[in-house]
PDB file of N, CA, C and O in Angstrom:
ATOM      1  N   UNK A   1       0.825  -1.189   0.000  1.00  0.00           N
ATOM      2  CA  UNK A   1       0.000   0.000   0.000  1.00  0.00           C
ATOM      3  C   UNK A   1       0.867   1.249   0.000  1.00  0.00           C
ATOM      4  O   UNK A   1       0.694   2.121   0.852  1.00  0.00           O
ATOM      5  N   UNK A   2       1.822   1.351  -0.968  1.00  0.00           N
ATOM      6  CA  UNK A   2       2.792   2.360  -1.131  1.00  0.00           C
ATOM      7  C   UNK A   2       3.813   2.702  -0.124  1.00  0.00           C
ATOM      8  O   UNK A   2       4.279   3.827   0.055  1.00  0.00           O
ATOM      9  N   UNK A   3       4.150   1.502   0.591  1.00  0.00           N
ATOM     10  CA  UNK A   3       5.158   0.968   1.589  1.00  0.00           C
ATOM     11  C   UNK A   3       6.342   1.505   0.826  1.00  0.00           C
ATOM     12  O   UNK A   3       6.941   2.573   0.954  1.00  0.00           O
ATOM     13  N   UNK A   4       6.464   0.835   0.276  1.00  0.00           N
ATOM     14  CA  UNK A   4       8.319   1.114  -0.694  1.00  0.00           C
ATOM     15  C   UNK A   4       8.299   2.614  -1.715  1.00  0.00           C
ATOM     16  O   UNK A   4       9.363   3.027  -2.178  1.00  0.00           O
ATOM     17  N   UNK A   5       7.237   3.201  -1.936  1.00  0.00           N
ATOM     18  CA  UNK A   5       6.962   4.532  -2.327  1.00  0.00           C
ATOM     19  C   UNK A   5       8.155   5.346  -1.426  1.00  0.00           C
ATOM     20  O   UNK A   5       9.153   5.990  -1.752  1.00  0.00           O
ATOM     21  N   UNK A   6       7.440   4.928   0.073  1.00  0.00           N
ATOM     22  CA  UNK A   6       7.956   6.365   0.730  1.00  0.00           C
ATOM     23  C   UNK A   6       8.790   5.628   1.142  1.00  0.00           C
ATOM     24  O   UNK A   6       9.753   6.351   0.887  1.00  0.00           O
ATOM     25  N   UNK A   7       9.527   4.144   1.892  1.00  0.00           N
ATOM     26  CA  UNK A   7       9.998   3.584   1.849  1.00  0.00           C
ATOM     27  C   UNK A   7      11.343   4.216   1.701  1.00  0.00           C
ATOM     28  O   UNK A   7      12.247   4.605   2.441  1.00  0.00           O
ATOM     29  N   UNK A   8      11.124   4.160   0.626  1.00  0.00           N
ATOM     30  CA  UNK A   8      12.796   4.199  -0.767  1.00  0.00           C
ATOM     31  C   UNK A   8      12.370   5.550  -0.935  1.00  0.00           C
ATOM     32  O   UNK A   8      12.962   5.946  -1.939  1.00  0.00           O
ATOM     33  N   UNK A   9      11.478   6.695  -0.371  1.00  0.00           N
ATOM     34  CA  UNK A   9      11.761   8.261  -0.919  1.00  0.00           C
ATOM     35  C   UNK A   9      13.067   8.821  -0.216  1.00  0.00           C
ATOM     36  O   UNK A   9      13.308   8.800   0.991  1.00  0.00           O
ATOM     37  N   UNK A  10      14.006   9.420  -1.426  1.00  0.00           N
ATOM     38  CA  UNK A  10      15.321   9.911  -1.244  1.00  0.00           C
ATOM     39  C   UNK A  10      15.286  10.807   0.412  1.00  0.00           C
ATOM     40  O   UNK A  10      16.150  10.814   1.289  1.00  0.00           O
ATOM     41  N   UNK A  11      14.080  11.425   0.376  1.00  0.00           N
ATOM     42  CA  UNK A  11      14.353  12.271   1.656  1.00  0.00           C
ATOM     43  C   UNK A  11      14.599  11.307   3.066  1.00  0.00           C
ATOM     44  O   UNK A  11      15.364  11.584   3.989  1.00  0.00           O
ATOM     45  N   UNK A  12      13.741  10.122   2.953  1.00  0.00           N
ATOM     46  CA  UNK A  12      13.720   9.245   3.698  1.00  0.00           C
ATOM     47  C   UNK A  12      14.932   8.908   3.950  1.00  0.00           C
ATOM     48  O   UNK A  12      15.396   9.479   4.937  1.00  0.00           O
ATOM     49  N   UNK A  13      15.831   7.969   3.260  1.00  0.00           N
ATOM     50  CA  UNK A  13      16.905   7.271   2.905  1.00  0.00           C
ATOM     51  C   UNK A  13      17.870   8.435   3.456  1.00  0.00           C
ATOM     52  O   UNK A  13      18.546   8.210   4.460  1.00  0.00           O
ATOM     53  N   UNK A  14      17.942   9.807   2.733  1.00  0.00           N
ATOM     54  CA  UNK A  14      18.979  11.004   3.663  1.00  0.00           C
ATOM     55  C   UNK A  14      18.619  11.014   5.260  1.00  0.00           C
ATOM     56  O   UNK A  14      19.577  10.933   6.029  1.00  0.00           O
ATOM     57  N   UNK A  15      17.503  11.093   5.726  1.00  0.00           N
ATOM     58  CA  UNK A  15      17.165  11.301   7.020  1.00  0.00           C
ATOM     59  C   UNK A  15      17.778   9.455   7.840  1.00  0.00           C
ATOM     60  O   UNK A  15      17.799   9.503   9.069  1.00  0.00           O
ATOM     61  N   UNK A  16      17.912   9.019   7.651  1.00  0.00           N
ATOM     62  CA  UNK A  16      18.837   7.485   7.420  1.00  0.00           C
ATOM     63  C   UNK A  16      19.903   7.557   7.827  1.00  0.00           C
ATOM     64  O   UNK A  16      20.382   7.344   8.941  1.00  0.00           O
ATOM     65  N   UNK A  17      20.579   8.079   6.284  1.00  0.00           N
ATOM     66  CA  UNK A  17      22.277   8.760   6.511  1.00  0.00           C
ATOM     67  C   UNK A  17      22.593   9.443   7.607  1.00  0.00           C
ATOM     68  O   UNK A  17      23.617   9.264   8.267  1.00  0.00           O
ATOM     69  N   UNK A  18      21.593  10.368   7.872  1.00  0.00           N
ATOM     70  CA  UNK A  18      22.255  11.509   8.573  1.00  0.00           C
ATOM     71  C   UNK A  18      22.183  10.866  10.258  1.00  0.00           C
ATOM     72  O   UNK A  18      22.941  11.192  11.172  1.00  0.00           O
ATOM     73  N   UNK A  19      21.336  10.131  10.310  1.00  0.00           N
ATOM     74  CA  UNK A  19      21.091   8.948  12.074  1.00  0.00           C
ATOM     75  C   UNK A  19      22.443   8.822  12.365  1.00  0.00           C
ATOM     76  O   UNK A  19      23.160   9.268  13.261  1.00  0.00           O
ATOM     77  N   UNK A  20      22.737   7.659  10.787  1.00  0.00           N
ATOM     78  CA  UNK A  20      23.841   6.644  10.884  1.00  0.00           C
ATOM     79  C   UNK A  20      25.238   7.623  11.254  1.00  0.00           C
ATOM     80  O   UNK A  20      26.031   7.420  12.173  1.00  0.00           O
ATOM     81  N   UNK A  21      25.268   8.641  10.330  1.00  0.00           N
ATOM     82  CA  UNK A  21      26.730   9.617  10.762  1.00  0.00           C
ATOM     83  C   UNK A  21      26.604   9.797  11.784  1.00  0.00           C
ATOM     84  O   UNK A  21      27.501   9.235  12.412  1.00  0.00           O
ATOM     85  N   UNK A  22      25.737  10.468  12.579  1.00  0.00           N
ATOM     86  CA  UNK A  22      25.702  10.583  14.003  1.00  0.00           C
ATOM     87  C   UNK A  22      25.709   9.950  15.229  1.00  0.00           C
ATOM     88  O   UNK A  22      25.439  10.376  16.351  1.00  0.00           O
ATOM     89  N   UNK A  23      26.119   8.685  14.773  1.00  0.00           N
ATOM     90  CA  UNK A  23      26.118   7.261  15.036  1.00  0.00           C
ATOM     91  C   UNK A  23      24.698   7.519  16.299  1.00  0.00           C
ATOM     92  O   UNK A  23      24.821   7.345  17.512  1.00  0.00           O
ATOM     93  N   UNK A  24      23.821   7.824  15.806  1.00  0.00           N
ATOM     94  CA  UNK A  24      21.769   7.277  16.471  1.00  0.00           C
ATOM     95  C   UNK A  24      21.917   5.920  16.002  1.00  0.00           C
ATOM     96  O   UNK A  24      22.415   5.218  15.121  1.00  0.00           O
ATOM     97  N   UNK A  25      21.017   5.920  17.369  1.00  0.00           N
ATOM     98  CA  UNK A  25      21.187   3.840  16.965  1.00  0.00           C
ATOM     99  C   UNK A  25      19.289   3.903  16.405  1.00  0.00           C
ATOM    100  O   UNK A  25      18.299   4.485  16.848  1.00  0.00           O
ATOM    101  N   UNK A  26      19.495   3.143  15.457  1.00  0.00           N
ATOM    102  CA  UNK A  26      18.494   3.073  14.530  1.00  0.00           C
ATOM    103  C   UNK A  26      18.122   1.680  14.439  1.00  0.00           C
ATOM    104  O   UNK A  26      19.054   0.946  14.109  1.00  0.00           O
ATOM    105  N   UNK A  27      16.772   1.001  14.686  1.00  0.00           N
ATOM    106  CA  UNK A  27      16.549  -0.328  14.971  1.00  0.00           C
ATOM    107  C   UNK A  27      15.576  -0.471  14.492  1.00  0.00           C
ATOM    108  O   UNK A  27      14.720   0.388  14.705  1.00  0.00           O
ATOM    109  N   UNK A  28      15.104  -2.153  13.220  1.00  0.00           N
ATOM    110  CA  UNK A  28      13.528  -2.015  12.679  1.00  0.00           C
ATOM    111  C   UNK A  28      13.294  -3.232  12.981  1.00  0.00           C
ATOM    112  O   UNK A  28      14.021  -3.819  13.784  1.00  0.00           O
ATOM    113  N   UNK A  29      12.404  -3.735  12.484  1.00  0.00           N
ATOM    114  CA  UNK A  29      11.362  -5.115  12.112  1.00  0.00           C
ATOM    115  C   UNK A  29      11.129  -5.439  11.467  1.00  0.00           C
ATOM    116  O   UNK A  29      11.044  -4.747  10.452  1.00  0.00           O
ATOM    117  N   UNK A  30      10.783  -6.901  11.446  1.00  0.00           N
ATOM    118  CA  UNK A  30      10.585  -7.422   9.589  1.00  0.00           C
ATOM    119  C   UNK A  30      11.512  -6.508   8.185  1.00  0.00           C
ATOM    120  O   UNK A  30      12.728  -6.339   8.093  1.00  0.00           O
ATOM    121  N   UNK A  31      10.348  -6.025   7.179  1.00  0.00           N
ATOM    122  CA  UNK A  31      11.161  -5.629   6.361  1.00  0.00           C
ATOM    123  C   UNK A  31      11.140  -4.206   6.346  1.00  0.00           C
ATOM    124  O   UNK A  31      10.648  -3.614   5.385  1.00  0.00           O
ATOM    125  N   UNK A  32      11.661  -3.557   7.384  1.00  0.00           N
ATOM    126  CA  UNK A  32      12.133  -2.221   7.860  1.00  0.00           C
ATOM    127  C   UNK A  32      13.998  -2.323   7.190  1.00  0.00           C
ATOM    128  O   UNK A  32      14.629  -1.489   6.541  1.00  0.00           O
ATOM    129  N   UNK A  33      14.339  -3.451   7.608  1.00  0.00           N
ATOM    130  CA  UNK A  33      15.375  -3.286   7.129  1.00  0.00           C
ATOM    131  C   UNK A  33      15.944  -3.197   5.559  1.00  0.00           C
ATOM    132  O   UNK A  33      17.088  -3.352   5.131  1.00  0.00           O
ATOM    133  N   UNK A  34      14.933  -2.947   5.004  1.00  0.00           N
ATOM    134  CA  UNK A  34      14.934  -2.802   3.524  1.00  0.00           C
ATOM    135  C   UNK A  34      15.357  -1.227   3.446  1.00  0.00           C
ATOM    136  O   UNK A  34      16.517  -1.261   3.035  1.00  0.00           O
ATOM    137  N   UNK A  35      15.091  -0.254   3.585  1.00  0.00           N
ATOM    138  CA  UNK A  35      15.368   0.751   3.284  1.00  0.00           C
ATOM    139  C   UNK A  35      16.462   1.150   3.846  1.00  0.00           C
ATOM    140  O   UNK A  35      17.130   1.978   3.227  1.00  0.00           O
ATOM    141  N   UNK A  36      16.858   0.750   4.944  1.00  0.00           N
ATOM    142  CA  UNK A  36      18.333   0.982   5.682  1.00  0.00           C
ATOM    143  C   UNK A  36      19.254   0.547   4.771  1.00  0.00           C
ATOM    144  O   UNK A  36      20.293   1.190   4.624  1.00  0.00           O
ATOM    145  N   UNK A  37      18.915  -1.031   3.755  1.00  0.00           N
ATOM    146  CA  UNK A  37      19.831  -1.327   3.008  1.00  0.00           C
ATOM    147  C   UNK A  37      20.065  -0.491   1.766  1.00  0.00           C
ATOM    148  O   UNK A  37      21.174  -0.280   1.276  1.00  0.00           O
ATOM    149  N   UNK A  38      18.537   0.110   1.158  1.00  0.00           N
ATOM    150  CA  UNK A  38      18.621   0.836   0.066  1.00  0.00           C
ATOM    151  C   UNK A  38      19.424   1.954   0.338  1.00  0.00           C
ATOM    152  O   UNK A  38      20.170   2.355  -0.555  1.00  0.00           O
ATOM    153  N   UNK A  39      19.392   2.601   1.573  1.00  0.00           N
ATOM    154  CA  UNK A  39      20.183   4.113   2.185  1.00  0.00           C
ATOM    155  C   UNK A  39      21.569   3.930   1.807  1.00  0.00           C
ATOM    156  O   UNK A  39      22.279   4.851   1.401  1.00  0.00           O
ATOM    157  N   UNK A  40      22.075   2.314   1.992  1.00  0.00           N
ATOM    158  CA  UNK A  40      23.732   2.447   2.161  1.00  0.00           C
ATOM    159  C   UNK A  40      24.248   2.380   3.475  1.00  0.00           C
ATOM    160  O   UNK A  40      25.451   2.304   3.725  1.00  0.00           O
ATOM    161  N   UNK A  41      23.318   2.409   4.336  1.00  0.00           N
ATOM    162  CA  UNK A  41      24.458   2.442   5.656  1.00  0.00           C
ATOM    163  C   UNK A  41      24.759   0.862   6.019  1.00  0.00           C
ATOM    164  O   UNK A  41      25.806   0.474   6.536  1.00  0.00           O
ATOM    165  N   UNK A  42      23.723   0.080   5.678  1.00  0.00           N
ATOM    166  CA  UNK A  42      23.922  -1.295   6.187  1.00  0.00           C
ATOM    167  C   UNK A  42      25.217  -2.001   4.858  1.00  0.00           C
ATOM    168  O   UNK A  42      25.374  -3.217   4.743  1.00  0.00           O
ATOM    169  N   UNK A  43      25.786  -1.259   4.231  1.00  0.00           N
ATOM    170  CA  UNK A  43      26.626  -1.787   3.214  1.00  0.00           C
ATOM    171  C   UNK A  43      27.727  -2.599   3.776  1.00  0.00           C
ATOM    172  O   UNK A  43      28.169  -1.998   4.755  1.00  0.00           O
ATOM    173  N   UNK A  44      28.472  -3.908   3.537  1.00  0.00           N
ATOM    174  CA  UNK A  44      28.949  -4.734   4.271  1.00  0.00           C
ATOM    175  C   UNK A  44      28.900  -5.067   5.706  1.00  0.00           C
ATOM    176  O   UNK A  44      29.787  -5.536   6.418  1.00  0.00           O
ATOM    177  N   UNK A  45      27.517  -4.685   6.029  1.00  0.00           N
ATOM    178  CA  UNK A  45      27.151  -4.998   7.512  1.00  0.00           C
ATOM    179  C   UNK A  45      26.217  -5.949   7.665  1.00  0.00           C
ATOM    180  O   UNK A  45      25.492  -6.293   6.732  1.00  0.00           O
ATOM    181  N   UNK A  46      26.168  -6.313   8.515  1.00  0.00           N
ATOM    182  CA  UNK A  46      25.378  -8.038   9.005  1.00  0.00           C
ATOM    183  C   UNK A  46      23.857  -7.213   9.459  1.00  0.00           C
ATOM    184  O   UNK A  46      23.659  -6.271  10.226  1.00  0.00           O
ATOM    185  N   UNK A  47      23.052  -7.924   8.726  1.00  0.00           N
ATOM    186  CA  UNK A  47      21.291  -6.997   9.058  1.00  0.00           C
ATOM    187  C   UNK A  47      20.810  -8.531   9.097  1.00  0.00           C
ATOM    188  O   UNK A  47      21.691  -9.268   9.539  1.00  0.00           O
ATOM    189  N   UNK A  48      19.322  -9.346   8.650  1.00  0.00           N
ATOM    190  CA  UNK A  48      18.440  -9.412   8.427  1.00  0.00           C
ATOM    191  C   UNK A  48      16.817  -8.542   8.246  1.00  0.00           C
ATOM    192  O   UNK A  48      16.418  -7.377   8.255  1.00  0.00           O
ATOM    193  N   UNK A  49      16.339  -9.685   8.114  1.00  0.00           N
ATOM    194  CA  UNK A  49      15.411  -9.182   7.344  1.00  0.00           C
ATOM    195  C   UNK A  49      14.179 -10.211   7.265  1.00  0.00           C
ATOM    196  O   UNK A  49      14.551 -11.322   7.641  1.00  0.00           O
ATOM    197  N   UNK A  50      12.662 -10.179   6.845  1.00  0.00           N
ATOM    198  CA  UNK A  50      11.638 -11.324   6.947  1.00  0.00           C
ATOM    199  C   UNK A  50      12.039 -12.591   6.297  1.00  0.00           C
ATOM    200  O   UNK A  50      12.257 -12.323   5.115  1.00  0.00           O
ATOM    201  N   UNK A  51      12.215 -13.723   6.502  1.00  0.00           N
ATOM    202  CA  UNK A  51      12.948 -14.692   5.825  1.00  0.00           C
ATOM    203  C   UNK A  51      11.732 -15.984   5.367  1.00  0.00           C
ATOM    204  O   UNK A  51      12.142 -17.145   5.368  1.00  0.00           O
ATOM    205  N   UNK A  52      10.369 -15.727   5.017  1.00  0.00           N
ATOM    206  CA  UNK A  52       9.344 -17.012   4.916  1.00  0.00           C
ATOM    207  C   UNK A  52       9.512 -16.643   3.174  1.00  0.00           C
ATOM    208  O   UNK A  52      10.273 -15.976   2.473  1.00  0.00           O
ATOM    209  N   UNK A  53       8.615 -17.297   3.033  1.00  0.00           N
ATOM    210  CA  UNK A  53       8.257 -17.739   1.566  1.00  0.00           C
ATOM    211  C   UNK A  53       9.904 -17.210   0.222  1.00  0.00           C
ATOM    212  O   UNK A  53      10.115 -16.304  -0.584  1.00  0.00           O
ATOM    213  N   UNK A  54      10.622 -18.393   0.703  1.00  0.00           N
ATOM    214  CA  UNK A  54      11.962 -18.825   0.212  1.00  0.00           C
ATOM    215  C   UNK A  54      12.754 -17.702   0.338  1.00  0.00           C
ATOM    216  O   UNK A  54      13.450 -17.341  -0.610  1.00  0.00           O
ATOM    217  N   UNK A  55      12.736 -16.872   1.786  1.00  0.00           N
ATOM    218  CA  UNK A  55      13.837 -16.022   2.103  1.00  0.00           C
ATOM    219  C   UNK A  55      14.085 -14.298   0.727  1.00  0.00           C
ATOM    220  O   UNK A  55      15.008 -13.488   0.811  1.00  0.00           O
ATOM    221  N   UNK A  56      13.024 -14.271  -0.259  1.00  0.00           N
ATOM    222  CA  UNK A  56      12.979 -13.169  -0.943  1.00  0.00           C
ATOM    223  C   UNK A  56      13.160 -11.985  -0.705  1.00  0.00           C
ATOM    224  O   UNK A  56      13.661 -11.156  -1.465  1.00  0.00           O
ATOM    225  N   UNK A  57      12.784 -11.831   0.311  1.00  0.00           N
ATOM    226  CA  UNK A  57      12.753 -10.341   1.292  1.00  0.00           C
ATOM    227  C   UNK A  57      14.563 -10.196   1.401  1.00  0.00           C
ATOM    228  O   UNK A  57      15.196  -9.294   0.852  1.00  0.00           O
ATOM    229  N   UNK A  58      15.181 -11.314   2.244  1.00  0.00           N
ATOM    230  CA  UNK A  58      16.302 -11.422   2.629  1.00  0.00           C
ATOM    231  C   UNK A  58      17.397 -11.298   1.161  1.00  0.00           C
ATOM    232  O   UNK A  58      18.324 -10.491   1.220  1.00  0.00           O
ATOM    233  N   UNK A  59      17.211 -12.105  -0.047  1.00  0.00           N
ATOM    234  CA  UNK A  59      17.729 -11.628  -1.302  1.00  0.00           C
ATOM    235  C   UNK A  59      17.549 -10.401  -1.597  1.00  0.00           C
ATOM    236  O   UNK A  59      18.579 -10.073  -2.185  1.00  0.00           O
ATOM    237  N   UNK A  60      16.652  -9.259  -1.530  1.00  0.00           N
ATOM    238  CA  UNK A  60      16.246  -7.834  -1.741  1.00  0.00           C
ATOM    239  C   UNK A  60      17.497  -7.186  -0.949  1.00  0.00           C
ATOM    240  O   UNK A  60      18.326  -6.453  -1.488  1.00  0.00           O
ATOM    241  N   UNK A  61      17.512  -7.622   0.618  1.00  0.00           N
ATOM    242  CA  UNK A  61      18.483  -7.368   1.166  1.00  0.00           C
ATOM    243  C   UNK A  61      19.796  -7.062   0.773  1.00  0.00           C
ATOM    244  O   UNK A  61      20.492  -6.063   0.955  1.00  0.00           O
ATOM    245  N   UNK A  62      20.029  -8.320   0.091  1.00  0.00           N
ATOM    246  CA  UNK A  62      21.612  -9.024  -0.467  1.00  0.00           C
ATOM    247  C   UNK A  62      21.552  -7.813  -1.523  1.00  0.00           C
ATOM    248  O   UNK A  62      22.424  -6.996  -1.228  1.00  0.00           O
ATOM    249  N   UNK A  63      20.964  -7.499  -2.428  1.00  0.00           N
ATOM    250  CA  UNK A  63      21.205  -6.796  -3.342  1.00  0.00           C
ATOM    251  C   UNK A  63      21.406  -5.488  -3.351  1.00  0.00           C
ATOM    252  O   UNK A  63      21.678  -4.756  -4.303  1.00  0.00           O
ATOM    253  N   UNK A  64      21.207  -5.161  -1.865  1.00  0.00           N
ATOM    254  CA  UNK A  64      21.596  -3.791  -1.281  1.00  0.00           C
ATOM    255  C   UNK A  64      23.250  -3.474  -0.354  1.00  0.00           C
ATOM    256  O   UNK A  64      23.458  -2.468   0.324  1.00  0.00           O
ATOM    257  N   UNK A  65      24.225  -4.588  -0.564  1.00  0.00           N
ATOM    258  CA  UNK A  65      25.078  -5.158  -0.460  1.00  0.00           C
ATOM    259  C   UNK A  65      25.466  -5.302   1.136  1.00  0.00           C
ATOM    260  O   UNK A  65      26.459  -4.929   1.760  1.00  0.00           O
ATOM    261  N   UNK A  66      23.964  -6.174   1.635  1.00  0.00           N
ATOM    262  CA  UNK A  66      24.351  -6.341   3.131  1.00  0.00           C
ATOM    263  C   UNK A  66      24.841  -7.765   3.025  1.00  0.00           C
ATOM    264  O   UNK A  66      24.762  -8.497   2.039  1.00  0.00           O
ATOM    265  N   UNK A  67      25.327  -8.017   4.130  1.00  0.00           N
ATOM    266  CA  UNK A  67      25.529  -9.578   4.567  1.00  0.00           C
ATOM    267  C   UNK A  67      24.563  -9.935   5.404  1.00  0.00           C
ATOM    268  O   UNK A  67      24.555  -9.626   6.596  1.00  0.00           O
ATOM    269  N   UNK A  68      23.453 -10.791   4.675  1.00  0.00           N
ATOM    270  CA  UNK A  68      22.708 -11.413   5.654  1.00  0.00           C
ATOM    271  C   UNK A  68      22.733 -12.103   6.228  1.00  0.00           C
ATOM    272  O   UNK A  68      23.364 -13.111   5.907  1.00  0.00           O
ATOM    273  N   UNK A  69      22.149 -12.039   7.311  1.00  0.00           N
ATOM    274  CA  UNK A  69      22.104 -13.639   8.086  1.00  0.00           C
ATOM    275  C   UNK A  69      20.721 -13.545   9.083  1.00  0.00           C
ATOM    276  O   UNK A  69      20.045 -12.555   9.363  1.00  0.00           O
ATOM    277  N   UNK A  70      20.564 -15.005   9.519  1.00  0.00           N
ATOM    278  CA  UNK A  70      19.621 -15.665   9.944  1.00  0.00           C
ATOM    279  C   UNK A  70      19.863 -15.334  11.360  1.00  0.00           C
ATOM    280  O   UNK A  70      19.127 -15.791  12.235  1.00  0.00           O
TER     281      UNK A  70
END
């Protein structure tokens, strides 16, 4: 329902960045961690993410160049 709209809106994703520089500890659920990965801050960092119906969510992840895990 236009989840990943605002999700993935650039202002969003900056307001993200600017947590992470300030090292704010920033913490989600399920697939919250999708946009942290789209932002860049989770880039070679260990996240998950919702892992049912063959772990897809968690590949979305991967492609945002986190290291997932279970």
């Amino acid at each position: 329902f236009g989840f990943y709209e605002e999700a993935y809106d650039e202002r969003f994703l900056k307001l993200i960045r600017e947590f992470d520089s300030r090292g704010k500890i920033i913490a989600t659920i399920c697939v919250g961690a999708l946009p942290l990965g789209k932002s860049g801050v989770l880039n070679n960092r260990k996240a998950t993410t919702y892992h049912l119906r063959d772990a897809y969510r968690q590949e979305q992840l991967k492609e945002f160049g986190v290291n997932v895990v279970n």
